[in-house]
C-alpha positions as CSV (number, residue, x, y, z in Angstrom):
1,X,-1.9,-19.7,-19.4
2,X,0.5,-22.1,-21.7
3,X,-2.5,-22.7,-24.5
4,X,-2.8,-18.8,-24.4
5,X,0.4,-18.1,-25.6
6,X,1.5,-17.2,-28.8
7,X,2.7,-20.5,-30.5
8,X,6.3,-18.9,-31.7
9,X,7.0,-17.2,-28.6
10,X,6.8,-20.7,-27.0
11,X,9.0,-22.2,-29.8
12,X,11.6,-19.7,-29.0
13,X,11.5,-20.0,-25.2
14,X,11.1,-23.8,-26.0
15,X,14.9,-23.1,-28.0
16,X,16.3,-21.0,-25.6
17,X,16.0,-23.5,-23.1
18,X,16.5,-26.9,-25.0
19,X,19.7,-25.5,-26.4
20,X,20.8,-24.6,-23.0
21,X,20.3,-27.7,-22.0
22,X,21.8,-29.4,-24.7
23,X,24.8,-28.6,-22.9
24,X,24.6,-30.4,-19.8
25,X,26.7,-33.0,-20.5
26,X,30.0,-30.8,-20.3
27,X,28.8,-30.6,-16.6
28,X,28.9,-34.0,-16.3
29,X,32.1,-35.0,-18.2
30,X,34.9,-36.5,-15.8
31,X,38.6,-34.9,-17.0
32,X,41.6,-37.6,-16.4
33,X,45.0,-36.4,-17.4
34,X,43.8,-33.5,-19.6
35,X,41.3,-36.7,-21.3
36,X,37.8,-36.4,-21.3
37,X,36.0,-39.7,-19.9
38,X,33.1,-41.2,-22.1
39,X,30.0,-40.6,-20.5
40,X,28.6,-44.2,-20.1
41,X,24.9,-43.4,-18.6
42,X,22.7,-40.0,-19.4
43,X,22.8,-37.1,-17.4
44,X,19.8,-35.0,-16.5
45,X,19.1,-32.1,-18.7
46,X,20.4,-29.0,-17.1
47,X,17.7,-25.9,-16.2
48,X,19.8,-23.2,-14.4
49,X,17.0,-21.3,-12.9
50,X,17.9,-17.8,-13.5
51,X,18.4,-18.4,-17.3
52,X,14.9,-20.0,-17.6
53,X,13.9,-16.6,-15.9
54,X,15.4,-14.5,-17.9
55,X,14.6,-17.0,-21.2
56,X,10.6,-16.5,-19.8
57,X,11.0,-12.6,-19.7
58,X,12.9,-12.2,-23.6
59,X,10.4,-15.1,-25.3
60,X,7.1,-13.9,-23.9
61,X,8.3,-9.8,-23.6
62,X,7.1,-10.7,-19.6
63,X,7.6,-7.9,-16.7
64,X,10.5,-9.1,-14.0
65,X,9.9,-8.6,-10.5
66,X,12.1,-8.2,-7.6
67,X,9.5,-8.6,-4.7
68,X,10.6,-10.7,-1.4
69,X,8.8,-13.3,0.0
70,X,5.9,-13.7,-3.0
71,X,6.4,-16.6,-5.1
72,X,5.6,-14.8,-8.2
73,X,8.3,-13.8,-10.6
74,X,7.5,-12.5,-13.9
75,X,4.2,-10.5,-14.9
76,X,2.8,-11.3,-18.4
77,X,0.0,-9.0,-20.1
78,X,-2.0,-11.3,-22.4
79,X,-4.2,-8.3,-24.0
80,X,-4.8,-4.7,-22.2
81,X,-7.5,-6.6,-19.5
82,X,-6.1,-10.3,-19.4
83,X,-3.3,-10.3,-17.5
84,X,-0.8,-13.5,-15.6
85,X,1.0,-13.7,-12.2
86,X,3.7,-16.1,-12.9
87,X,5.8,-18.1,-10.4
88,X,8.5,-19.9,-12.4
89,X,10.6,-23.1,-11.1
90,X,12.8,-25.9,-11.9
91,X,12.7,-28.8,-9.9
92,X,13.3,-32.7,-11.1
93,X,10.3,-34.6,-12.4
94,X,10.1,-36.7,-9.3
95,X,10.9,-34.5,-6.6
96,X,8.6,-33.8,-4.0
97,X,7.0,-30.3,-2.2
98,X,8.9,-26.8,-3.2
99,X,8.9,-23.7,-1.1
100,X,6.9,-21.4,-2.1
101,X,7.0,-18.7,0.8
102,X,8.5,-17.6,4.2
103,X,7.0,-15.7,6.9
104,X,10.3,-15.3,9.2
105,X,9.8,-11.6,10.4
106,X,6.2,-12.0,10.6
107,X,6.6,-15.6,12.4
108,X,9.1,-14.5,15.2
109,X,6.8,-10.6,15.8
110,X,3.5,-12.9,16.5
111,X,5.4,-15.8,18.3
112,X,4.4,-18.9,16.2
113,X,7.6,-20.6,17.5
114,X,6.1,-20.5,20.9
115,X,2.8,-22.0,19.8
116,X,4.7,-25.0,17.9
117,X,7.1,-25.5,20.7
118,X,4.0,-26.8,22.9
119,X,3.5,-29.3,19.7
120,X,6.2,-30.2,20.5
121,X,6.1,-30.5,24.0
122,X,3.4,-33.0,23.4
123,X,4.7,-35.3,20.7
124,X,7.7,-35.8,23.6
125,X,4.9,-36.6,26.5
126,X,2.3,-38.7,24.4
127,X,5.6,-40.5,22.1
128,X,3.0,-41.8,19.5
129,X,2.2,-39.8,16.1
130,X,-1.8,-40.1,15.9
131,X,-2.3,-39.2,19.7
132,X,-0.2,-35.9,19.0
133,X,-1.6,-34.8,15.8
134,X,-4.9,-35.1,17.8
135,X,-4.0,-32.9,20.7
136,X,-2.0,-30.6,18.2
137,X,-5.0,-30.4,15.8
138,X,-6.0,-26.6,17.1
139,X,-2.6,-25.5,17.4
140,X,-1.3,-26.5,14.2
141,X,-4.8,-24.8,12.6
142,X,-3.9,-21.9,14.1
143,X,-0.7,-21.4,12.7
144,X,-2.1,-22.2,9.4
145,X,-4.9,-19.6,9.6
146,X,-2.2,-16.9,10.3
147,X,0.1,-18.4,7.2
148,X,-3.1,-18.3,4.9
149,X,-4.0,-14.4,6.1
150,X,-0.5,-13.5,5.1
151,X,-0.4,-15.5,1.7
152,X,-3.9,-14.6,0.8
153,X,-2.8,-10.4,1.6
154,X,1.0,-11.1,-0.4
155,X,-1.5,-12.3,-3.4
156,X,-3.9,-9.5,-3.1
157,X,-1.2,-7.2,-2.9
158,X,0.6,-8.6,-5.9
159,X,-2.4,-8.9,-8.2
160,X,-2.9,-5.0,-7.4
161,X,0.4,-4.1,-8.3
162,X,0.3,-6.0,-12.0
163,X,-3.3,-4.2,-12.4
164,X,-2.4,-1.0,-11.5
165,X,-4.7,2.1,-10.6
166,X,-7.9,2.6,-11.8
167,X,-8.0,-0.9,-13.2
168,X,-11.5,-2.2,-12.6
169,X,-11.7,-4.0,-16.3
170,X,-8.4,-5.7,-15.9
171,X,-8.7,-9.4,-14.8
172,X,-5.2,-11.0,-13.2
173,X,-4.9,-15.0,-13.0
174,X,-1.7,-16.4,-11.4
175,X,-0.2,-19.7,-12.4
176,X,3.3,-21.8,-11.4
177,X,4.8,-22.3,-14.2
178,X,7.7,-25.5,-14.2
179,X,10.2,-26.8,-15.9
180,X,11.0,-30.2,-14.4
181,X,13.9,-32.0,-15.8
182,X,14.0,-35.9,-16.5
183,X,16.6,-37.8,-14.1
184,X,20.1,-39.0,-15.2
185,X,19.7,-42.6,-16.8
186,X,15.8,-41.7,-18.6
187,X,15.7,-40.4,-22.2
188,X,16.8,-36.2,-22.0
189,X,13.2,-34.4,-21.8
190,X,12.2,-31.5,-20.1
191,X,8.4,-31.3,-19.2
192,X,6.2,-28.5,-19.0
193,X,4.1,-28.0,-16.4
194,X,1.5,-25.3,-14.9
195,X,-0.8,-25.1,-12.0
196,X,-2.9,-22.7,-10.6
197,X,-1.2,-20.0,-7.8
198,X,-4.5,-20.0,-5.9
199,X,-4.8,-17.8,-2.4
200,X,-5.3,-20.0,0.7
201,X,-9.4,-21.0,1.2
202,X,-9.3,-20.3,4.6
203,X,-13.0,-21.8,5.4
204,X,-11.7,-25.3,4.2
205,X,-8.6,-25.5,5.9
206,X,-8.1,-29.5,7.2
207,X,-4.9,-30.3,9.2
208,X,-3.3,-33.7,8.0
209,X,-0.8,-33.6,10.7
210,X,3.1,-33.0,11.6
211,X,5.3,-34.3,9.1
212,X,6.8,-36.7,11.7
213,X,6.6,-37.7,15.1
214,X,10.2,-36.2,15.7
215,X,9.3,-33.4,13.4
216,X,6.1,-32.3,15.3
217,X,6.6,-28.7,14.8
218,X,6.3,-29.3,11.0
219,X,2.7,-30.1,9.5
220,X,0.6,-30.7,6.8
221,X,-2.3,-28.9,5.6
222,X,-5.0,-28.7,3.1
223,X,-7.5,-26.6,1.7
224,X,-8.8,-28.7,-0.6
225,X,-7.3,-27.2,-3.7
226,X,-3.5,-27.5,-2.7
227,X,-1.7,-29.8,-0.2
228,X,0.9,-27.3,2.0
229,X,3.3,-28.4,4.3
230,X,5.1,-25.2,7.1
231,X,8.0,-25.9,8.6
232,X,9.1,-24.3,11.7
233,X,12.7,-23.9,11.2
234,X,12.9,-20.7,8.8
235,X,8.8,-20.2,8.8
236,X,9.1,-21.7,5.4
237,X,5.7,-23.1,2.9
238,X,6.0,-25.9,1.1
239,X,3.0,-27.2,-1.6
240,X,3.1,-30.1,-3.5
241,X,3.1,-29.7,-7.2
242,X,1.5,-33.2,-8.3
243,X,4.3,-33.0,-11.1
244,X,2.8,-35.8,-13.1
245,X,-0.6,-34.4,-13.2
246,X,0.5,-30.8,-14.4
247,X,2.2,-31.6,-17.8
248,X,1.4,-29.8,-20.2
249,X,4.3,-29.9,-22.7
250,X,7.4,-32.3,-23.1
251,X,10.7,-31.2,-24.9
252,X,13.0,-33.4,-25.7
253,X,16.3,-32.6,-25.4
254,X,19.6,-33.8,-27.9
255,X,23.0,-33.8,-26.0
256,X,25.4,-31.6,-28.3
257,X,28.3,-34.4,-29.3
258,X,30.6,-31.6,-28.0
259,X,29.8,-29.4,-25.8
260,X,33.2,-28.1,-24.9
261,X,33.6,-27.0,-28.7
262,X,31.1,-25.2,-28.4
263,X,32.1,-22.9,-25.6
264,X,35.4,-22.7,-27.3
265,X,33.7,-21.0,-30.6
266,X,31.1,-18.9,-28.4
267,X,32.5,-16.0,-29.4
268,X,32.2,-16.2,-32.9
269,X,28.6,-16.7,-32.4
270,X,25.8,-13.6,-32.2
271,X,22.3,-14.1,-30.3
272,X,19.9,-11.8,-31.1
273,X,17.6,-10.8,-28.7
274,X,15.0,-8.2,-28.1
275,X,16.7,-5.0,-25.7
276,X,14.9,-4.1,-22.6
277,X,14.0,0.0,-22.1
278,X,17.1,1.7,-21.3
279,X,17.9,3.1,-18.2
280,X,19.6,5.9,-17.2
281,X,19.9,6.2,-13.4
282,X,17.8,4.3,-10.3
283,X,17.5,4.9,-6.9
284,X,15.5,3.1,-4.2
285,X,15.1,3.8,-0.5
286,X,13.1,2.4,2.5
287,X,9.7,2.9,3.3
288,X,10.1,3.0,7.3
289,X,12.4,4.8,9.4
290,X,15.8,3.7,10.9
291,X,13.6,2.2,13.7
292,X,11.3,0.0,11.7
293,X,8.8,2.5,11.9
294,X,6.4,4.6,9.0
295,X,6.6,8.3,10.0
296,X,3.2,8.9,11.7
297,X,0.5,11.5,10.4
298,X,2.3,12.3,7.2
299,X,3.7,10.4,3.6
300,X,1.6,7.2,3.1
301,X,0.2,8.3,6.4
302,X,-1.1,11.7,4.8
303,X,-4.8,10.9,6.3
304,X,-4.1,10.2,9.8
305,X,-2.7,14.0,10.1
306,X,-5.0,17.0,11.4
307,X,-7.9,18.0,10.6
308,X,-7.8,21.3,7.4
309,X,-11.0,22.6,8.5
310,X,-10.4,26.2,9.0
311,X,-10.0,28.3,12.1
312,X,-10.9,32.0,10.7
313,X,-13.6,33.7,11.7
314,X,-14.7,30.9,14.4
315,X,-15.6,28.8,11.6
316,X,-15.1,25.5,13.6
317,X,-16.7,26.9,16.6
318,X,-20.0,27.8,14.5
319,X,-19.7,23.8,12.5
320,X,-19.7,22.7,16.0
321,X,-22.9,24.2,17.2
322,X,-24.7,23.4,13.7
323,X,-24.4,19.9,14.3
324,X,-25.7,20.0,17.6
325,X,-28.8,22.3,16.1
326,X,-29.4,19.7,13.9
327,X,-29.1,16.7,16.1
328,X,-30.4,17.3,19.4
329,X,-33.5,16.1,18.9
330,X,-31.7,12.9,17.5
331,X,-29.5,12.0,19.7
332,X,-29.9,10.8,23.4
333,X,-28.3,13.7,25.6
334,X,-25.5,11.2,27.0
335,X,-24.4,10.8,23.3
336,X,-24.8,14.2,22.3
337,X,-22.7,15.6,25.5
338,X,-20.0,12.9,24.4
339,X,-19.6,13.6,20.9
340,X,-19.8,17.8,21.4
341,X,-17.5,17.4,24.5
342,X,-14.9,15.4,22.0
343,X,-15.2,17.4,19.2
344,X,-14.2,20.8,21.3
345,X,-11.3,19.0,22.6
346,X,-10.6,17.9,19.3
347,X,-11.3,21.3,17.1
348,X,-10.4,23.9,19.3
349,X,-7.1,22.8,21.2
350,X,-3.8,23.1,20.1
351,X,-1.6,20.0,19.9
352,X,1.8,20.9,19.5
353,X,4.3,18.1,21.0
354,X,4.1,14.7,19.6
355,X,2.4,13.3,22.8
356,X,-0.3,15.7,22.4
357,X,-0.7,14.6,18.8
358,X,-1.3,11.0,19.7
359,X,-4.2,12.2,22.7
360,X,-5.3,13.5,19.2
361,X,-5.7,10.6,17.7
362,X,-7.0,8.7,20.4
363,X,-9.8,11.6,20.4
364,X,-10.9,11.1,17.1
365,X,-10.9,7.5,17.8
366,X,-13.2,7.3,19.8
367,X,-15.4,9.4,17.9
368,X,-15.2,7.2,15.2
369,X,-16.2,4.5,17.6
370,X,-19.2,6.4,19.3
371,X,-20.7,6.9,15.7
372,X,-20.5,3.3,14.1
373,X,-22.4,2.4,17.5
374,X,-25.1,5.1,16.5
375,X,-25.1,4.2,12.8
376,X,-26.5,7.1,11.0
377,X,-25.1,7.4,7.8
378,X,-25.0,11.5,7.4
379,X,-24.1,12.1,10.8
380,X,-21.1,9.9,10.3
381,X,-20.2,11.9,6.9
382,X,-20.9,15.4,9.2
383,X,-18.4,14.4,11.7
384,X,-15.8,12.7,9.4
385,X,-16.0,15.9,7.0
386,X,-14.8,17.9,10.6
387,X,-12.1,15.9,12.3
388,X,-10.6,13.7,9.3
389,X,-8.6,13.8,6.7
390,X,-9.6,12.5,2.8
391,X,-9.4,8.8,3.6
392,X,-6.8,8.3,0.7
393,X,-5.1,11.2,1.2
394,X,-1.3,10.6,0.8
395,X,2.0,11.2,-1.1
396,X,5.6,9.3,-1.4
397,X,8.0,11.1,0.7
398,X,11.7,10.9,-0.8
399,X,14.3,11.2,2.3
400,X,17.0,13.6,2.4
401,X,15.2,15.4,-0.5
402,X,16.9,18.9,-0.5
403,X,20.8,16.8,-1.2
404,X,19.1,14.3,-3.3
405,X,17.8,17.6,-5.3
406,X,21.0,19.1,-4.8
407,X,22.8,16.2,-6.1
408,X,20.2,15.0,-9.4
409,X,18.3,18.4,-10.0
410,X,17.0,16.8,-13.3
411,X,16.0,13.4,-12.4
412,X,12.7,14.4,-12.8
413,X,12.7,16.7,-15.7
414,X,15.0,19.9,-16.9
415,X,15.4,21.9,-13.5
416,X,12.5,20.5,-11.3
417,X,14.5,19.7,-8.3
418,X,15.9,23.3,-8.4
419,X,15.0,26.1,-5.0
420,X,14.5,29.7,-5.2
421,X,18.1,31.2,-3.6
422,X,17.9,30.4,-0.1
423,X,15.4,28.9,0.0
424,X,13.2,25.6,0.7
425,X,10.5,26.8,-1.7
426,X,11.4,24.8,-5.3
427,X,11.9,27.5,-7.9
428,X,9.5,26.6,-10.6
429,X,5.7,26.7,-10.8
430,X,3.3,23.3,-10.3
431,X,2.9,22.8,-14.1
432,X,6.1,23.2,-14.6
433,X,6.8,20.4,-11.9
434,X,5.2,17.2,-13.8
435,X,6.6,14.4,-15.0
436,X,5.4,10.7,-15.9
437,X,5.2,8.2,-13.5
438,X,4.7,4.6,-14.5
439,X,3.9,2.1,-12.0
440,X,5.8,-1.3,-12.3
441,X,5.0,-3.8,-13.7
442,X,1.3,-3.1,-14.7
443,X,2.4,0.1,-17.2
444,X,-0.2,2.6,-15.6
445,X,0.9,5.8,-15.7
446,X,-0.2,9.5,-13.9
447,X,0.9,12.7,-14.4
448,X,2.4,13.1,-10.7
449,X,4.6,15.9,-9.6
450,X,7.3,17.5,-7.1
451,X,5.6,19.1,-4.0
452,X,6.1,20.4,-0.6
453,X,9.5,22.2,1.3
454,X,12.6,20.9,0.2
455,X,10.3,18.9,-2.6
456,X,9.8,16.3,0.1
457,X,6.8,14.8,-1.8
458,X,5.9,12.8,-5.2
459,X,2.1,13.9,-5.8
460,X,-0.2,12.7,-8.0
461,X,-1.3,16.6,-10.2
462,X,-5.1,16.2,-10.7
463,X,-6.6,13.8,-8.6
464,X,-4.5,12.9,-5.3
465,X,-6.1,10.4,-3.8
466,X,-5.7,8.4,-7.3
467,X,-2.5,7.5,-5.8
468,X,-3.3,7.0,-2.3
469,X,-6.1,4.7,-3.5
470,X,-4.4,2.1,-5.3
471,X,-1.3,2.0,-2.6
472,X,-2.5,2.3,0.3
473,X,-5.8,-0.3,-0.5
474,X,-4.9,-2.2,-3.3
475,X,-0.5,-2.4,-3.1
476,X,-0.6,-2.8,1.0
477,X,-4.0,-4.0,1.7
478,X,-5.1,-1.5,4.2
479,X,-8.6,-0.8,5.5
480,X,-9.8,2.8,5.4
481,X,-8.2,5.0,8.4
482,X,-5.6,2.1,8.6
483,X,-2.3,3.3,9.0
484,X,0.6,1.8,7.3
485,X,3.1,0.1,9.8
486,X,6.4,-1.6,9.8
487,X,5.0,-4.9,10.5
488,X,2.5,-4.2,7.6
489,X,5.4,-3.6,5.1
490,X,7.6,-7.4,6.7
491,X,3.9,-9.4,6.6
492,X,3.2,-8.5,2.8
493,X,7.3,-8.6,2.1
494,X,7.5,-4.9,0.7
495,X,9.7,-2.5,2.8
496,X,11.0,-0.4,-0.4
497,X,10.9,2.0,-3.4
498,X,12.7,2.1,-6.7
499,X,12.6,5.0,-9.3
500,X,14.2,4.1,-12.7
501,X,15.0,6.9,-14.9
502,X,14.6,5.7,-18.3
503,X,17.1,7.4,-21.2
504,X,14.6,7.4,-23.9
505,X,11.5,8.7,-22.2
506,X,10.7,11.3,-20.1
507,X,9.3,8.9,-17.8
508,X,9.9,7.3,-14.1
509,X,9.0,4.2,-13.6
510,X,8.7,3.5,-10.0
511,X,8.0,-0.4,-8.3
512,X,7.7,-1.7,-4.8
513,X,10.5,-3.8,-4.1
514,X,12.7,-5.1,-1.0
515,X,16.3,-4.3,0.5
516,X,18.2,-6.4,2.1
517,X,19.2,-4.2,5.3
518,X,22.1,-5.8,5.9
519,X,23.4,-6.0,2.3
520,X,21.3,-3.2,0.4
521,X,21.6,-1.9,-3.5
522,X,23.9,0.4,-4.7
523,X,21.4,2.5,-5.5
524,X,20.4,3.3,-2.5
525,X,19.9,6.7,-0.6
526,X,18.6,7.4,2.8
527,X,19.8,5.9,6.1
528,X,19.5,2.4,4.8
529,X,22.6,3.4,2.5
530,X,24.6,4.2,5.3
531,X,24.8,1.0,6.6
């Protein structure tokens, strides 16, 4: 990625940071009786991490992102089909493996604890490093086979959401990209270094062993690209960097004589820097309930509700005995009895409490089942066209939509969140409902609109499984008739939504992000802003 930049954009995120750093001596300075003390060896040149962020973002006009547990930061669009995931770090020159992911929620849900506590149990009972890492060898690989699932989805996931819908031409490559400062004593430089942000080859995983003989629930693993290291603790992974072989620039860095003059007189300096779009208003809310849970049957959900195949007129009645026409002869009577038998209960019953819904479900199920087994193509599309949904058929639900509409009746657009008097029907026609959506950070945008009682629903207008598509395959990684869980949403770190009203557009831009439960945005609406 570094040699495909443009050479003055580095120079000025190569200023923005050297100058910063130039500073780091008035961090170091001792004060004795109102005196500063001579420095008598070199400090370190100082990276503050969220300035070389930020310094990333203005120099190279990157995308920030404000996902949890990926290990990607910024996004960077090269041309309009080359595109970079970007991780950015500090760390010193000669320090040794950095974090790169944690898998807490997921860890404690599928009990990896439990598996490394037997490690454990038999580093204690065998008290010699090489015996244990031989009888841990299969438990330790099978931690690291769920660790690599979970990266390898966060990645996937990730690279979908810089790409965007209908982006089959658009190629994404993600780096880490470092600044690692010298230590205090050397020569003030600041080396650049980059190296590739690769998902997990699963096939070629080796096990190196714990970390430590009293450490046995902590190992090391390779894949023969990267060198990884998990630690129990806080389900935390670790990858060594192989700082000296990554270089790929070296700044070096002159000490301002005096720093602390320099803050006095700040103000009588001006930066000039490039402004970011301005925003108006945001809100964000969580995708699952108050319970951890993603409503069943509707929202991202959409395609796990009932069947729309019409009752007039016996219509389902007479689609059930066409197939069976057309099949008899096809099918062995034991199948044919089974699938009929299931598709009356399914068709022609009503399922009104939620229990019943979920006998429903388990119906179609095994349909589903019964006709992989038989593997006929059209038969499959016959059935599916009966008892299922479009497989990408979905929408994003806002909660509490009537007071949000109440409250912001033009975040939208002029009068879209407005109702007919007394009513739950919104007041003005479809076409008169659109708006601009832009997904974050790829740019994409669809013409989406409000829909549904109480406007309830964010549509796409023409095409709606566009939407469902790319979100419910690409953003969470879900196979078809998949539905989206909670524990979907904590393995790929992505439990929320943000919609940012931009002042200068008529355009919401809306990103996947993560709150905080315990500690969540101001912007916040729903039941997670009660808390």
């Amino acid at each position: 990625m570094w040699n495909e930049l443009d050479v003055c954009k580095k120079d000025k995120y190569k200023a923005l940071i050297t100058n910063f750093a130039s500073l780091s001596e008035a961090f170091s300075q001792k004060v004795s009786s109102g005196k500063v003390i001579d420095i008598t060896e070199s400090v370190g040149p100082i990276v503050n991490s969220k300035f070389q962020e930020t310094a990333f973002q203005r120099a190279f006009d990157a995308v920030g992102e404000d996902i949890a547990n990926t290990s990607y930061d910024v996004s960077l669009k090269i041309d309009d089909t080359h595109k970079y995931l970007v991780g950015i770090k500090s760390f010193g020159f000669y320090s040794g493996d950095q974090k790169i992911a944690q898998f807490k929620a997921s860890s404690v849900a599928d009990g990896w604890s439990i598996i490394l506590a037997e490690a454990r149990s038999n580093a204690e009972r065998l008290k010699d490093k090489n015996l244990a890492d031989k009888e841990n060898a299969s438990l330790y690989l099978e931690i690291a086979r769920k660790v690599a699932i979970l990266r390898n989805e966060r990645i996937a996931s990730s690279k979908e959401l810089v790409k965007g819908f209908d982006a089959s031409d658009v190629s994404v490559k993600a780096v880490y990209h470092v600044l690692m400062p010298s230590k205090k004593g050397e020569a003030p430089q600041i080396h650049v270094g980059e190296i590739d942000y690769l998902p997990i080859d699963i096939e070629h995983i080796e096990i190196l062993g714990s970390t430590a003989l009293s450490k046995s629930a902590n190992f090391k693993f390779t894949d023969g690209q990267h060198i990884y290291k998990y630690a129990d603790a806080d389900s935390q992974l670790f990858m060594s960097f192989n700082n000296k072989d990554i270089v790929v620039d070296t700044w070096h860095v002159s000490y301002l004589e005096d720093a602390f003059s320099f803050f006095e007189n700040l103000h009588e300096e001006a930066i000039d820097l490039p402004k970011g779009k301005n925003i108006d208003t945001t809100i964000s809310w969580m995708i699952a309930n108050e319970d951890g849970n993603v409503e069943e049957s509707s929202g991202y959900n959409g395609f796990d509700g009932a069947t729309k195949l019409q009752k007039k007129n016996g219509y389902r009645e007479k689609r059930i005995d066409s197939f069976r026409k057309k099949y008899e002869n096809e099918l062995p009577e034991s199948d044919m009895k089974f699938i009929i038998s299931h598709l009356e209960e399914f068709l022609l019953k009503d399922y009104p409490e939620k229990k019943d819904k979920r006998k429903r479900k388990r119906i179609r199920s095994e349909l589903r089942e019964k006709i992989i087994m038989i593997d006929n193509i059209e038969m499959k599309n016959e059935i599916s066209s009966m008892i299922d949904r479009p497989v990408s058929e979905m929408y994003i639900p806002i909660p509490e939509s009537r007071m949000f509409h109440y409250e912001n009746p033009d975040f939208f657009g002029e009068n879209i969140g407005t109702f007919e008097d007394d009513s739950k029907k919104l007041a003005l026609d479809k076409d008169q409902r659109t708006f601009e959506l832009e997904f974050l950070p790829s740019g994409k945008r669809i013409t989406a609109y409000i829909n549904q009682e109480y406007g309830k629903a964010i549509q796409s207008f023409n095409k709606q499984g566009i939407l469902g598509e790319w979100i419910l395959r690409g953003v969470f990684q879900l196979k078809e008739y998949e539905p989206l869980t909670g524990k979907r949403l904590n393995d790929l770190g992505i439990n929320a939504i943000r919609l940012i009203k931009f002042n200068d557009e008529n355009v919401i831009g809306l990103e996947f992000t993560w709150i905080d439960v315990g500690n969540p945005p101001n912007d916040a609406i729903g039941w997670v802003s009660r808390r």
